[in-house]
C-alpha positions in Angstrom: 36.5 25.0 -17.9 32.8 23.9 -17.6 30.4 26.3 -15.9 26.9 25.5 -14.5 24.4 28.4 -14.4 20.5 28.1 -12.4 17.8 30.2 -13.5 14.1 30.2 -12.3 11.4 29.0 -14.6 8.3 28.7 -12.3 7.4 27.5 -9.0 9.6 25.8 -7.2 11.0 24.6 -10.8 14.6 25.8 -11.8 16.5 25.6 -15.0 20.5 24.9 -14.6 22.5 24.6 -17.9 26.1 22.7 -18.1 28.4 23.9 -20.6 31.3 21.7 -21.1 34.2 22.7 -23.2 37.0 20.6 -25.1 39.5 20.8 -22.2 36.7 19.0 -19.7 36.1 16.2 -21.4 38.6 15.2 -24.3 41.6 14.2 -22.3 39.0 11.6 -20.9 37.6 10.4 -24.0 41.8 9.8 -25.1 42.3 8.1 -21.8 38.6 5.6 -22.5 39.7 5.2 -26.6 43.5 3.7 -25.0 41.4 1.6 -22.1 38.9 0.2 -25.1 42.0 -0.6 -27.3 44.2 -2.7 -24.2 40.5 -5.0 -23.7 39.0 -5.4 -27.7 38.7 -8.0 -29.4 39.3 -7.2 -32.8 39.3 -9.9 -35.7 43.2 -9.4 -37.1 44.6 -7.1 -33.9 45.8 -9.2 -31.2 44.4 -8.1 -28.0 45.9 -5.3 -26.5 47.0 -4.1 -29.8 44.4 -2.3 -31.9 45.5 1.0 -33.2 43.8 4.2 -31.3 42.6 5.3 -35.3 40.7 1.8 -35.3 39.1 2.2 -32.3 37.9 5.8 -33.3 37.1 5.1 -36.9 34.7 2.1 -35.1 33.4 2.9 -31.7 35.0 6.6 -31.7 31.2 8.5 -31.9 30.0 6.2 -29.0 32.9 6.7 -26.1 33.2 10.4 -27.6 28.9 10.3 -26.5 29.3 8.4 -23.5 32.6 10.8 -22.0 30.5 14.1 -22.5 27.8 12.9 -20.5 29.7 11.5 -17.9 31.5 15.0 -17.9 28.2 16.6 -17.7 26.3 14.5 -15.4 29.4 14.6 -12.9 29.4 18.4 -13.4 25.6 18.4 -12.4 25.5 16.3 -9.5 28.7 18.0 -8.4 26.5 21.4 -8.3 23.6 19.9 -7.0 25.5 18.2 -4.2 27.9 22.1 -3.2 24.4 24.3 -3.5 22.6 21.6 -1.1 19.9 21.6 -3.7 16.9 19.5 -2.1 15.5 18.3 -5.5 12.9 15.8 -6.3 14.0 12.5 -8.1 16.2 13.5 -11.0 17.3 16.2 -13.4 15.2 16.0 -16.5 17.0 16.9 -19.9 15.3 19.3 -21.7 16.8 18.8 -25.2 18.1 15.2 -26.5 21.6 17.1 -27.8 23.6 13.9 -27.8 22.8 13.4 -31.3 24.4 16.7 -32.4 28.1 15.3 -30.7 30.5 14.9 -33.7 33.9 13.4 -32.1 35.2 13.9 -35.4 34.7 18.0 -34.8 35.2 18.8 -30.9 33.1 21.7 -29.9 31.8 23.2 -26.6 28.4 22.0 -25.5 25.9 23.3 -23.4 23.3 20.8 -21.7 20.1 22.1 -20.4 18.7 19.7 -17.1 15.0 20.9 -15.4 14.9 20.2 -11.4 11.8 20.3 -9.1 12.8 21.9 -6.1 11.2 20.6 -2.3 9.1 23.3 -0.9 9.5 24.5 2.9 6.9 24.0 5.0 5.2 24.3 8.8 2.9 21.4 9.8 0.3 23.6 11.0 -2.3 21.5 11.7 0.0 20.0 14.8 0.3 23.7 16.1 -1.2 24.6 19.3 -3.2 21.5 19.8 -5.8 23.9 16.9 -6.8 20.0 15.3 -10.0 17.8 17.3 -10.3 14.2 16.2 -12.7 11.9 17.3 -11.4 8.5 18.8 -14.3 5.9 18.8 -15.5 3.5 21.2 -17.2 0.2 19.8 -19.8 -1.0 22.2 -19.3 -4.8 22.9 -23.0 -6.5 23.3 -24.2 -9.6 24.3 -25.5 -10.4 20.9 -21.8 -9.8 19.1 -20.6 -12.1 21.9 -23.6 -14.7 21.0 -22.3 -14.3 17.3 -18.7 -15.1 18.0 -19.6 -18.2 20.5 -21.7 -19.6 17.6 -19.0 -19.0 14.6 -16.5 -21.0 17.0 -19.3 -23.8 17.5 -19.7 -23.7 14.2 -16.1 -23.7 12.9 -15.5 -26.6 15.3 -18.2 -28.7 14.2 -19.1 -31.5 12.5 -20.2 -31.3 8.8 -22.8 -33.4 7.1 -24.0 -33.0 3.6 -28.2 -33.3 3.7 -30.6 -33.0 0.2 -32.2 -29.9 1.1 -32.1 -26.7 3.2 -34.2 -26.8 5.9 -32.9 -24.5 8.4 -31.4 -21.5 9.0 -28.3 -23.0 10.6 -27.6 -24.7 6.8 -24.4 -23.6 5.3 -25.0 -23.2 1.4 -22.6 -22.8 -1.4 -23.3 -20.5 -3.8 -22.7 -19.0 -7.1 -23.3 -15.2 -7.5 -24.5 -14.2 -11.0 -24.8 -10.4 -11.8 -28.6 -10.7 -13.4 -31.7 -8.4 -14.7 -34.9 -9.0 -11.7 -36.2 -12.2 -13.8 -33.1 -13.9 -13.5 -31.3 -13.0 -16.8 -27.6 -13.3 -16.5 -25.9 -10.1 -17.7 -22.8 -10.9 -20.0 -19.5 -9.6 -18.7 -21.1 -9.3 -15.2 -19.9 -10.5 -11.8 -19.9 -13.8 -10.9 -18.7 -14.6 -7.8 -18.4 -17.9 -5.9 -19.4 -18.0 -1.6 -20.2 -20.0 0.9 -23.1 -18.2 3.6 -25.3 -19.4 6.2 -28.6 -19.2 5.5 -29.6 -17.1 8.6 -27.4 -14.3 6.8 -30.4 -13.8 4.5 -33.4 -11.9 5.2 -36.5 -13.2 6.4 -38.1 -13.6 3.3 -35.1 -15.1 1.2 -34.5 -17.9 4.2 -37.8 -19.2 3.4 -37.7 -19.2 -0.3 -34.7 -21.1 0.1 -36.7 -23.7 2.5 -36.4 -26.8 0.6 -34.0 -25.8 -2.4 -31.4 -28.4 -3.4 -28.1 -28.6 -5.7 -28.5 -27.2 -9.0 -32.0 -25.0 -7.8 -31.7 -21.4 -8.3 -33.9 -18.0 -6.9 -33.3 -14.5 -8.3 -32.6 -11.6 -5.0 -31.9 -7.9 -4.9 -28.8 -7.1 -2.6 -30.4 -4.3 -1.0 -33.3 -6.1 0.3 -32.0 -9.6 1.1 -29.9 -8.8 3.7 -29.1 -6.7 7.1 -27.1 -3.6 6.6 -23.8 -4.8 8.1 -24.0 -8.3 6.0 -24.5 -6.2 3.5 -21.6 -4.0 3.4 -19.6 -7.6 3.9 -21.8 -9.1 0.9 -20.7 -5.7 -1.1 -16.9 -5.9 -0.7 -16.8 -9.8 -1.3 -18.5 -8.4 -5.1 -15.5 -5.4 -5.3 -17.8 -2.5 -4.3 -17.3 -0.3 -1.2 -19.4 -1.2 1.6 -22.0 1.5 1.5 -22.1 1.4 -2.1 -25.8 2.5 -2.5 -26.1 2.1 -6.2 -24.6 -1.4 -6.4 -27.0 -2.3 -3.8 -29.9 -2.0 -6.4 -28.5 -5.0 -8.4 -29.9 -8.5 -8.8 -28.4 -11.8 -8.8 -29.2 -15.2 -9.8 -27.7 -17.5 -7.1 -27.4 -20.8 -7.8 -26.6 -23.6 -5.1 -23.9 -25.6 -5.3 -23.6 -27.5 -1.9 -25.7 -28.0 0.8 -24.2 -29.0 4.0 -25.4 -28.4 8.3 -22.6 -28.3 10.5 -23.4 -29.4 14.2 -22.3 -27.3 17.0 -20.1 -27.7 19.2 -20.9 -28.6 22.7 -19.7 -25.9 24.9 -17.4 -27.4 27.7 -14.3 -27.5 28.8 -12.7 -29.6 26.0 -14.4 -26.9 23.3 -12.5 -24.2 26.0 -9.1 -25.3 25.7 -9.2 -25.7 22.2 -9.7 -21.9 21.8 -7.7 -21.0 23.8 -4.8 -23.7 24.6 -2.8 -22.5 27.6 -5.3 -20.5 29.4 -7.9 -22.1 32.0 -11.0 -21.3 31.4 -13.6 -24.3 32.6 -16.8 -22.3 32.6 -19.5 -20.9 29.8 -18.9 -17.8 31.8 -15.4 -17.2 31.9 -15.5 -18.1 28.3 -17.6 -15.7 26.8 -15.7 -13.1 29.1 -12.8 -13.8 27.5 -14.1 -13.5 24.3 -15.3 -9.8 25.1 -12.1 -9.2 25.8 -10.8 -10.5 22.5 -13.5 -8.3 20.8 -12.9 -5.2 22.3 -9.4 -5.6 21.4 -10.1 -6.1 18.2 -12.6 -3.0 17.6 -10.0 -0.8 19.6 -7.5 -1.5 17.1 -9.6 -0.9 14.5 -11.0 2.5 16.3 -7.0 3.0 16.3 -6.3 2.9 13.0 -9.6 4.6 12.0 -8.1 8.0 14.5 -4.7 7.1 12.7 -6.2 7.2 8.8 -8.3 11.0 9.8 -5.3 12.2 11.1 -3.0 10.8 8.3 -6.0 12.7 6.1 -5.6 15.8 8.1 -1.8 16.2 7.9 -1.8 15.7 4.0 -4.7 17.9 3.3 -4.6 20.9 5.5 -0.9 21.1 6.1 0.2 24.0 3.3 2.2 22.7 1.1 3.0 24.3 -2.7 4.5 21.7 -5.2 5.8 21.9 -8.7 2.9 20.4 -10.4 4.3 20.6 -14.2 7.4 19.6 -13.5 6.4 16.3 -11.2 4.1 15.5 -14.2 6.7 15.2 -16.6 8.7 13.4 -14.3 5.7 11.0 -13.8 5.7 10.6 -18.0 9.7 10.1 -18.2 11.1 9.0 -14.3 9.9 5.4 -14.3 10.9 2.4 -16.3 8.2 2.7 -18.5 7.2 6.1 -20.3 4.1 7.1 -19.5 1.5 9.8 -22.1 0.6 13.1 -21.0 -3.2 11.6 -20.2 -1.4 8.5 -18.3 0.3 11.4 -15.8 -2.6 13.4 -15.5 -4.5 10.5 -14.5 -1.9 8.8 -11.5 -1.3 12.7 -10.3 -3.5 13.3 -7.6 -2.8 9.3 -6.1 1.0 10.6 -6.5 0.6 14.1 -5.1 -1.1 12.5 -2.2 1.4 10.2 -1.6 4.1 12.6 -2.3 2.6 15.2 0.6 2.5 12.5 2.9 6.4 11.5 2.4 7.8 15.3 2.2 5.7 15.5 5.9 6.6 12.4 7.6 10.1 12.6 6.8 10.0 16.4 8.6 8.5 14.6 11.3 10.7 11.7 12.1 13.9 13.8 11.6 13.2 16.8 13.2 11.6 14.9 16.4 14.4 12.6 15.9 12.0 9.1 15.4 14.0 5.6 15.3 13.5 2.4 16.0 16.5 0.1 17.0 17.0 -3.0 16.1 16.2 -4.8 19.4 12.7 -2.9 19.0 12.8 -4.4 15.4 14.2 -7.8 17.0 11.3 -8.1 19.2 8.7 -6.7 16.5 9.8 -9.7 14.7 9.4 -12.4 17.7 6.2 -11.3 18.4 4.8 -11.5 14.4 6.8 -15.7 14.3 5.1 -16.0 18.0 1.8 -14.7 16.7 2.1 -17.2 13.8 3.3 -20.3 15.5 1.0 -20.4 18.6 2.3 -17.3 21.1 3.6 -18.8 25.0 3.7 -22.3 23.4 6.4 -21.4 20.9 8.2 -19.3 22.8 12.1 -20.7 24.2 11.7 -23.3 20.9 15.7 -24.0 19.9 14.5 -23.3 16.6 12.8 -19.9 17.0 16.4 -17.6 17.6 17.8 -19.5 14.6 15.0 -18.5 12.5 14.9 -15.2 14.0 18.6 -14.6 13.1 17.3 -15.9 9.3 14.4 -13.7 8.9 16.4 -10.7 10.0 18.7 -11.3 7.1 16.3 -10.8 4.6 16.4 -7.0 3.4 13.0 -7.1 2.6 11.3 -8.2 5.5 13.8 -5.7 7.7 12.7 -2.9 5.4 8.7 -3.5 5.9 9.2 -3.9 9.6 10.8 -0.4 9.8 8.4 1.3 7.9 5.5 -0.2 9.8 7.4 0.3 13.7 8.3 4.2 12.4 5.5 4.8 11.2 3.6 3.2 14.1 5.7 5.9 16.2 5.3 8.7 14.2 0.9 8.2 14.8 1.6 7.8 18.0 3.7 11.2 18.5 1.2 13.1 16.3 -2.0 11.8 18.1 -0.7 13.2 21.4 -0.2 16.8 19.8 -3.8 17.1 18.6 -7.1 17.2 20.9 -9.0 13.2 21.1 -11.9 13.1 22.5 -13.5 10.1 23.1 -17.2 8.7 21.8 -19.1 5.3 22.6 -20.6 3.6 18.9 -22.7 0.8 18.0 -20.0 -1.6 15.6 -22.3 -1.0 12.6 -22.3 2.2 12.9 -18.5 2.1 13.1 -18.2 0.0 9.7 -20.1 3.0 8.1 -18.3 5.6 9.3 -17.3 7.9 6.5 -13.2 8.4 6.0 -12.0 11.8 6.7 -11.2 12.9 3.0 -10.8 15.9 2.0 -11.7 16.5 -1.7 -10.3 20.1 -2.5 -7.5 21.4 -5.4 -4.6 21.9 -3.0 
């Protein structure tokens, strides 16, 4: 009769043994050695007839194997399953004791399995409204609105291809060459490809450019060559964080590669309705009100998901939480498809602890404030992405659009990213109204370099 047996071997980190005897598992491996002889194909049997003493004397140590760990792993699973252990992944084998299994001598076996138990928690930092979070408010100017009207002018316009730069309105492209300050190109540095209006320079770099052509070259430190929001945008196009100070102190020999000048777009009517098909808007003014509207939009979704990452931040960090470290970072070594080293685990950890908080607390969340989203929320979800893509009002009641609706909703994959996105869209929601938000105007570059709630501490 097999038993199972648990025993505690550090924090939230549990031995349990499985000892099998001859009477669990030996009137199986008979029953797979008479199964194996009705299906083999063995030269000189005919099928169905291969002697038992065959079978055993060839495949005998492999089914004898394979039926004591099918015994075992159903007697594990089994008390896994009756204590209502809530473990993490699967049971790691401590000892690789198949090897020792003679078929040829039956014994009683004992199998030793190591489980990571989940921890029990409280979400404390949801409790009492005790957490204050800071919901910004980008101020949309005049000037961001002047921006925008001249990128659409821009987009919209004609292109010619002139010799030389000679104005600030010239749209260059460029090769970016990591370089020493006389121009030296560093081996294995970055080189980057762009395309920039010249306006996005500083003063002083527009007008060495004055008069450059194809093939002509100048040598430019980031930090000083541009505006601090270009900046950060000239940063992450090179793979560096925004406010990377240090990688701002690099030079660069850019080299043109194109010249052109676009010319603007007149702004009437026409222009209008080409931004905006569908809507009537026949005047500069209405125009540019819209497109404050469309801004502010814009940066209140991004103030949104800015709230949403601080408080994502502050459920992970400050919510007490213990975690069987030693055991998760074996299981990061021998869990995946690929082992990993010791060094490899200890490296990915704290990326998987984080992520591994975050789970254990959202899945408390959504069941125990019993989250869902049905699938006409997920339906709609859906219309309104194919509506967003195709051209909104003007694609809407399309005979095509329910047929490819019905399509898209077959595929597992796309169903399964929509959920995740809609419940977890519900879950910020529910949290932000059980913490204190108050509510503070911002200038937009002072936004982009707002620091991310992170909270560096051993938990």
């Amino acid at each position: 009769m097999a038993t199972v047996t648990r025993e505690n071997i550090g924090l939230l980190n549990d031995k349990i043994t499985v000892k099998v005897s001859q009477e669990d598992y030996l009137p199986n491996f008979d029953k797979a050695v008479k199964q194996f002889s009705k299906n083999a194909n063995i030269p000189g049997f005919r099928k169905g007839m291969v002697p038992a003493g065959m079978v055993k004397k060839m495949h005998g140590q492999a089914i004898f194997g394979d039926e004591i760990l099918k015994t075992v792993e159903r007697e594990l699973m089994g008390y896994v399953q009756t204590e209502k252990l809530e473990i993490f992944g699967q049971p790691l084998s401590l000892e690789k004791q198949a090897k020792d299994l003679d078929f040829n001598k039956p014994a009683d076996y004992a199998f030793e399995f190591e489980v990571g138990l989940k921890p029990t928690f409280a979400i404390t930092p949801l409790e009492n409204n005790k957490t204050t979070l800071t919901k910004y408010k980008v101020v949309v100017t005049d000037e961001m609105v002047n921006d925008e009207v001249q990128r659409l002018q821009l987009k919209g316009g004609k292109t010619t291809e002139p010799e030389t730069i000679t104005s600030e309105d010239n749209v260059i492209n460029v090769k970016f060459e990591e370089s020493d300050a006389k121009g030296n190109v560093v081996e294995g540095g970055i080189v980057k490809e762009n395309a920039l209006l010249v306006k996005y320079f500083s003063p002083a770099i527009q007008a060495e450019l004055q008069g450059k052509k194809n093939d002509d070259s100048i040598v430019f430190q980031l930090a000083t060559s541009f505006d601090e929001q270009r900046l950060g945008w000239i940063l992450k196009d090179l793979g560096f964080e925004a406010t990377d100070k240090e990688a701002a102190q690099k030079y660069f020999k850019l080299t043109i590669t194109k010249v052109g000048l676009i010319e603007k777009r007149e702004l009437n009517e026409e222009f209008f309705k080409e931004v905006y098909p569908g809507e009537e808007i026949t005047t500069e003014e209405a125009f540019r009100a819209k497109l404050k509207e469309e801004i502010g939009k814009y940066w209140d979704s991004e103030s949104r998901n800015h709230l949403h990452n601080d408080l994502f931040e502050v459920l992970v960090h400050e919510t007490p939480m213990d975690l069987p470290k030693d055991f998760l970072k074996r299981w990061l070594q021998v869990g995946g498809e690929k082992p990993k080293s010791a060094e490899e685990a200890e490296k990915e950890f704290p990326g998987f602890d984080h992520q591994l908080r975050w789970t254990l607390i959202s899945d408390k969340l959504v069941k125990e404030n019993k989250l869902e989203v049905s699938f006409e929320e997920l339906k709609e979800n859906a219309k309104q992405k194919v509506l967003g893509y195709y051209g909104g009002a003007a694609a809407d009641g399309a005979e095509w659009l329910d047929s490819y609706l019905d399509r898209l909703l077959q595929d597992e994959k796309f169903v399964d990213q929509t959920y995740r996105e809609m419940i977890t869209a519900k879950l910020f929601d529910w949290a932000e109204a059980k913490v204190n938000v108050k509510e503070e105007e911002i200038k937009a570059e002072d936004f982009v370099n707002l620091p991310h709630k992170h909270h560096h501490h051993e938990h």
